[in-house]
N, C-alpha and C positions, 0 to 999 in steps of 0.2 A: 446403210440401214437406218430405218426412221428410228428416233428415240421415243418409241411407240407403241403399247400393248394393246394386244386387241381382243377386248372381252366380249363373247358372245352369251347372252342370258337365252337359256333354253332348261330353265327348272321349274319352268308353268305348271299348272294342272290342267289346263286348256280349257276352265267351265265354262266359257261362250262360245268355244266351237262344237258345230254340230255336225257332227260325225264321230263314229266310235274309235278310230285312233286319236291316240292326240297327236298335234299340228307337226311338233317339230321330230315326227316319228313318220309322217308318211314320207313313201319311198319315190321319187323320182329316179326311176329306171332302178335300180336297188341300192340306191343312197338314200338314206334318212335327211328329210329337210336339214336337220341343225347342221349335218356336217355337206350339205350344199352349200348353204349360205355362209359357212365359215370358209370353204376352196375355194368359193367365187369372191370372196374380201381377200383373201391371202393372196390369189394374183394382184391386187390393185396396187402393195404396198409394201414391203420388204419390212416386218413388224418385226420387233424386236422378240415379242412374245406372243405366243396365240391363246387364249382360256377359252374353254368351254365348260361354261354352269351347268350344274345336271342335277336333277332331280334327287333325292338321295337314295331311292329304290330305285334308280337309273343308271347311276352314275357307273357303275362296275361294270354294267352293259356297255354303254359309250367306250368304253377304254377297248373292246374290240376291233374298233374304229380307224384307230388308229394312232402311231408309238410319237408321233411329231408335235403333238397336242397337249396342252396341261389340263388336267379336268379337277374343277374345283364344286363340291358342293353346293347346292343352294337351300336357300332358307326358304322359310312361307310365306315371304313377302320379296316383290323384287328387290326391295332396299335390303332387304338381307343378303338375298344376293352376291346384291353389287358389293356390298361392305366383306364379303366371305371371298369375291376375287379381288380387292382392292386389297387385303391383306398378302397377296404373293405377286404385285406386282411395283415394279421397281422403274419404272422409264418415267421421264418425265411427261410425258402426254399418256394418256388411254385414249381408247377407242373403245365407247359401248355400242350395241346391234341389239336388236331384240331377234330372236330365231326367225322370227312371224315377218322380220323384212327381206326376203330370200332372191330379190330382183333387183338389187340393188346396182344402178350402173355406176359405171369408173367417175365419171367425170364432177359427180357428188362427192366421191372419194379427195378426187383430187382438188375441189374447191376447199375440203375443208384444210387439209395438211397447207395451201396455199394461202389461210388465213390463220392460222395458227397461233401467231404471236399477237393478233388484234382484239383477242381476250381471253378471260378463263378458260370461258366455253364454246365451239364456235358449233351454228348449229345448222341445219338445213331445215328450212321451210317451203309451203307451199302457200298463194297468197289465195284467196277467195274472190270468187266470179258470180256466187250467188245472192243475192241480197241477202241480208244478214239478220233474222232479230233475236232478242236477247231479254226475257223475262217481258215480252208482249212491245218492248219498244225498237222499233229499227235502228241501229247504229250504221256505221263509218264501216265499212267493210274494207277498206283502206286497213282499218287498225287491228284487222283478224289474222291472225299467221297459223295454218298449219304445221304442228314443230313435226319433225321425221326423227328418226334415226336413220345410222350412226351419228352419236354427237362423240366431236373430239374435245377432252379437258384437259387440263393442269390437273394432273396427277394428288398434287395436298392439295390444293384450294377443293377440288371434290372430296376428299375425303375428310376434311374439315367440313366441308356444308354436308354431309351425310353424320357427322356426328346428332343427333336430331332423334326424337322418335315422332316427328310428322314424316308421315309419309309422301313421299311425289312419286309420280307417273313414268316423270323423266328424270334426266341430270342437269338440265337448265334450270329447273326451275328451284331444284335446292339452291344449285350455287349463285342464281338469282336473289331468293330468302336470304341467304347468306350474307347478300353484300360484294360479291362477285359481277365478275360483268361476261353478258351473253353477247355475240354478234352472229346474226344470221346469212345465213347462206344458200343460193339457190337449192331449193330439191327437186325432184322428179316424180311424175305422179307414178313412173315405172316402179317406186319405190312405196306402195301399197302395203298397207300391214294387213298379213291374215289372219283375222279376231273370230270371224261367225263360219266362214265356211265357204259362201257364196263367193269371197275374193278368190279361190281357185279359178272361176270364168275368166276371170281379165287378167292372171299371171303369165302370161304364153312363152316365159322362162321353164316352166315347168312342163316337164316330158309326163308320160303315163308309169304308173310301174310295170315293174317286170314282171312276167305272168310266170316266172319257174314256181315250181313246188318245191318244198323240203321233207327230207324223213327223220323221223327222229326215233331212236328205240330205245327203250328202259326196262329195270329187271332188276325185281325184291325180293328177300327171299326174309323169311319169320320163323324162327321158332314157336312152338305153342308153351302157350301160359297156362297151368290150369286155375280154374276159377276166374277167367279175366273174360266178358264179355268177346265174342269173336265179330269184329265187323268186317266184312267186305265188299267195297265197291260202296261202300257208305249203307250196307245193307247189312241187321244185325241177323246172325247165323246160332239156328239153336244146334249148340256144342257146349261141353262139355269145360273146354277150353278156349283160347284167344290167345292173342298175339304176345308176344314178348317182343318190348320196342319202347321209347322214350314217349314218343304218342301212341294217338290208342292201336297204332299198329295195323292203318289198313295197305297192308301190302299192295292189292290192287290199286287203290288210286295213289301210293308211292310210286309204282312202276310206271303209271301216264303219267305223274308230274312229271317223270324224267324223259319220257318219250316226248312231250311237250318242249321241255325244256332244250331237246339235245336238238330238235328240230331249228329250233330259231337260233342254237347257238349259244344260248343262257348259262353253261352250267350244268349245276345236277343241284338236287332236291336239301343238300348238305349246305351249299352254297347259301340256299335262302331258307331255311330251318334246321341248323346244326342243332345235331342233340346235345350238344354242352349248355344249351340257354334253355333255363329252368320255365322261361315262357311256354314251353313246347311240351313241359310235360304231361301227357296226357292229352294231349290236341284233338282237337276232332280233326282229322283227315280232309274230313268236304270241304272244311272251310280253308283249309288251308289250298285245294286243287282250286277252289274259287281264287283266291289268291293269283293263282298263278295264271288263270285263264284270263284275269283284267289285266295281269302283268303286259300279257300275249298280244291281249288287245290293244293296250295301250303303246305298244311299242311297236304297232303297225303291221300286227298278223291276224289271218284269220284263221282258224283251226278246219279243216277239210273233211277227218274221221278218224278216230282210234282202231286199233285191232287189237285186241287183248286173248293171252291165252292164260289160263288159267292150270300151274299144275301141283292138282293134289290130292293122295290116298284118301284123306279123309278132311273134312266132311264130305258128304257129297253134295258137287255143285249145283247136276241140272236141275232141283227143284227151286232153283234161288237165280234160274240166269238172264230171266225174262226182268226179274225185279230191277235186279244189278244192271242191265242194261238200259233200263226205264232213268233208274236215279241217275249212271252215270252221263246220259245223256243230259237230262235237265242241266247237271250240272255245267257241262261240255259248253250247251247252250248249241247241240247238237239234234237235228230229228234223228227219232229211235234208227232208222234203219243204217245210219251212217257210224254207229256204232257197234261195233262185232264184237261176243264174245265167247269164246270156244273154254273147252274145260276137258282135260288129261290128267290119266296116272301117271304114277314113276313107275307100274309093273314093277310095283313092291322093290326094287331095288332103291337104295342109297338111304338120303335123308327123310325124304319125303318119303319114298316108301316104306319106310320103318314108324312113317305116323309120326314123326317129330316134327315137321312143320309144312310149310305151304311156298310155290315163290310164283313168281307170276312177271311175265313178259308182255311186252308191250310195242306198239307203234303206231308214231303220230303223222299227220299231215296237214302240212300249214301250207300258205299262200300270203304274200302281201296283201293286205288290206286295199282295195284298187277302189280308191276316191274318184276315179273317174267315172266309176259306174254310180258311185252312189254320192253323189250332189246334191 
């Protein structure tokens, strides 16, 4: 076993790529990139330890992933990061990755563990073929290195050169500032970083994703409030009374959070807005299903169509189901027709039938977000 951790940063926001998932969430066949590029490093080396940085509205998700993995928070900056996995790890070498290198071959791997002791840092580069110039003057293209990742450190000498608040890019170039010494090492242009989107053409490591669909169903149920405004489906209802709930109590888009939610695996609606956090009370509803719809997206789904039933004695729905359909769609980010929404009694029996509340069922349809189509 190398005395070797190996830290994978995938807590980006991905603002330069273009496409609606972000990077380390689209799926190669139905793996999320991050934990691609962490199973294809794990063969190269017998690591002491594996991290995976995650986003911190991500991270709970990642741990689906898999029980072999340590997942460690990240910050809003990569040096945060690296400083938030550099606290639980213990071997005397790291290995940092950025997500976005997910084609990374062995023999990069193996150049650097094979130079390991010839300095802090050791690092892989790539040299330049282009003429080079640099604020209108041509220089020595000889003295330009493309640095890569994975770079292998000394464990304290990095986390001495990260005590700092200048920011770097990489881990050479702190422990460079520092006073450390960097030695470079062949890289591989197979080892591309995907920054804007268009790197997908040239990774031909990467398969398409998986065309399956997912279902997801969810189901609220409310008591009535009297005097409390009634919204539902993000549409206010003249009644008499409204919800009784921590937020403003719209049962309906409660019931598609969870239908959402249960599709991709996420959870439920408690998970990510517990009513013990005084944040939530009184919430507007939309904005919280908005929430969950960039969650959706961001973690490499696309939403397919709702179907929503709706059951209860009172109010009466149909004059409100055109609306409710209209709003819930915008929201969805859905055309109207791919939104359904039906509306039933209880036949006076139970709760709802005695006029004490409303609850309302649901179900979702997701897809992987398929990058191949949209380049």
């Amino acid at each position: 076993m190398q005395d070797c951790t190996l830290v994978v940063l995938g807590a980006g926001s991905s603002s330069r790529f273009e496409h609606k998932a972000k990077k380390q969430w689209l799926r190669i066949e139905d793996i999320p990139l991050w934990l691609l590029t962490t199973n294809r490093l794990k063969k190269y080396a017998d690591f002491k330890k594996i991290i995976v940085v995650g986003h911190k509205d991500e991270i709970n998700y990642m741990k689906n992933y898999s029980n072999q993995l340590e997942f460690v928070e990240g910050g809003d900056s990569r040096q945060e990061s690296m400083s938030n996995a550099l606290n639980v790890v213990d071997s005397k070498f790291v290995m940092v990755t950025d997500v976005a290198r997910c084609c990374v071959p062995q023999d990069v791997i193996n150049e650097l563990f094979e130079n390991k002791d010839n300095a802090d840092c050791i690092v892989p580069v790539l040299s330049v073929s282009d003429t080079v110039v640099y604020q209108d003057e041509t220089i020595n293209r000889d003295d330009v290195k493309l640095i890569q990742t994975p770079q292998l450190s000394n464990t304290d000498v990095l986390k001495e050169a990260l005590k700092t608040s200048t920011e770097f890019t990489d881990d050479s170039s702190a422990i460079k500032i520092s006073g450390g010494t960097v030695f470079y090492t062949k890289g591989s242009i197979k080892s591309s970083k995907l920054t804007f989107g268009d790197e997908l053409n040239n990774l031909d490591c990467l398969d398409k994703p998986s065309n399956d669909c997912f279902n997801g169903t969810g189901y609220d149920i409310h008591p009535f409030e009297d005097g409390k405004q009634m919204v539902l489906g993000g549409v206010k209802i003249d009644s008499p009374f409204g919800f009784k709930a921590h937020s403003d109590g719209d049962v309906l888009i409660h019931s598609v959070i969870d239908a959402i939610l249960g599709s991709i695996g996420a959870g439920d609606i408690g998970e990510f807005f517990p009513d013990t956090d005084q944040k939530y009370k009184n919430a507007d509803s939309t904005k919280m299903l908005e929430s969950i719809v960039k969650f959706t997206t961001n973690v490499g789904y696309e939403l397919i169509n709702v179907d929503i039933t709706i059951i209860a004695q009172v109010p009466k729905i149909n004059p409100y189901k055109d609306q409710i359909k209209t709003v819930m769609a915008n929201l969805l980010g859905l055309p109207k027709y791919k939104v359904n929404i039906k509306a039933t009694t209880a036949e006076k029996l139970g709760f709802i039938g005695r006029c004490e509340g409303v609850a309302v069922q649901s179900s979702a349809t997701t897809k992987f977000y398929n990058w191949k189509e949209n380049k």
